[in-house]
C-alpha positions as CSV (number, residue, x, y, z in Angstrom):
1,X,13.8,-11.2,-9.1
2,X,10.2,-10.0,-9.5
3,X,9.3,-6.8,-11.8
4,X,6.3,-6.4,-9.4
5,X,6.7,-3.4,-6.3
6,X,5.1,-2.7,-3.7
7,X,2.2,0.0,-4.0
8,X,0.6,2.4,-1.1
9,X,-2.7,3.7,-2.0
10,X,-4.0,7.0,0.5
11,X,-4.3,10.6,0.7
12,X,-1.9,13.2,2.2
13,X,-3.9,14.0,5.0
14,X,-4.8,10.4,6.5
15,X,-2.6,9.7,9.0
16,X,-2.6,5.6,8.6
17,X,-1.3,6.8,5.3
18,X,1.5,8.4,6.6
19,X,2.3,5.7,9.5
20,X,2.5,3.1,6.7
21,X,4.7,4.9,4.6
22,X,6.9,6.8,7.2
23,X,7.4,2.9,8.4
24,X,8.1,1.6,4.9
25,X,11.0,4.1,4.6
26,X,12.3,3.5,7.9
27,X,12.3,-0.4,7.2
28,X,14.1,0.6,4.1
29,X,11.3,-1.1,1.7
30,X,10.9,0.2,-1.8
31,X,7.4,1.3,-3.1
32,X,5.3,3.0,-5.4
33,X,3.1,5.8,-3.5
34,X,-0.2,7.1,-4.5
35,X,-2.4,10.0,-3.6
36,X,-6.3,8.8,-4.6
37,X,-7.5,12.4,-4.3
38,X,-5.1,13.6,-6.8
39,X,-4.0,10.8,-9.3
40,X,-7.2,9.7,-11.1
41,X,-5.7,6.6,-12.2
42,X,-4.9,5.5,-8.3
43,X,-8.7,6.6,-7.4
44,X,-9.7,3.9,-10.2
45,X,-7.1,1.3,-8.7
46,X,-8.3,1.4,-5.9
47,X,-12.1,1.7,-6.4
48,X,-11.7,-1.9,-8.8
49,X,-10.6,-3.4,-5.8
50,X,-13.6,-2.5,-3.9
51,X,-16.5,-2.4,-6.4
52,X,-16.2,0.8,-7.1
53,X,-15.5,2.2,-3.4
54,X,-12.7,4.5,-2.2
55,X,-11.2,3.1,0.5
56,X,-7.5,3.3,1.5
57,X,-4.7,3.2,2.8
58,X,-4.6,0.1,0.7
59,X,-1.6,-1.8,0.1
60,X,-1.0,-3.9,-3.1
61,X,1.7,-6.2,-4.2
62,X,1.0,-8.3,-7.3
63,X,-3.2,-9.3,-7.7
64,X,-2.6,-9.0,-3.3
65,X,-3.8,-6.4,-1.2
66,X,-4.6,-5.6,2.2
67,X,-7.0,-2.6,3.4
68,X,-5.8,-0.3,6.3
69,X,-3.3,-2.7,7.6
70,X,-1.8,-2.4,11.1
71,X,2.0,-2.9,11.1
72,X,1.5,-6.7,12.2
73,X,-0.5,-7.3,9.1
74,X,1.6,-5.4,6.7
75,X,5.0,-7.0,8.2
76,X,3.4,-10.3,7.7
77,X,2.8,-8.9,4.1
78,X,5.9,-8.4,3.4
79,X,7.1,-11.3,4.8
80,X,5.2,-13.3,2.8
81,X,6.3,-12.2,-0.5
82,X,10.1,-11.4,0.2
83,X,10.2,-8.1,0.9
84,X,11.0,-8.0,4.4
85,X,13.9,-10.0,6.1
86,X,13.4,-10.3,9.6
């Protein structure tokens, strides 16, 4: 089994944030989650994938990442590395 989890970059107040991570819980998938306004070190994350732009939600799973991801994308995502059984 893989040390790697999955990450959710966004803010509080974005609600494609939310949607991703209110569906990750319900889908009972483990991850790291990360406010870019308030944790420096996510802000930098973030902007390294994206020469040096903020732009999130972003989710990351290894040197992978998609950018606001609708819940096709993502599912395929997680598919695709394990971390969803369908």
């Amino acid at each position: 089994m893989s040390d790697q989890k999955l990450k959710l970059y966004g803010a509080d107040w974005c609600l494609k944030s939310s949607n991703i991570r209110n569906y990750l819980q319900s889908i009972w998938v483990e991850f790291d989650d990360f406010n870019v306004e308030t944790n420096k070190d996510a802000e930098k994350a973030v902007r390294d994938l994206y020469n040096g732009e903020l732009k999130f939600p972003t989710v990351v799973y290894g040197t992978d990442f998609l950018k606001n991801p609708s819940l096709s994308e993502l599912d395929k995502f997680l598919e695709k590395y394990g971390l969803r059984e369908l």
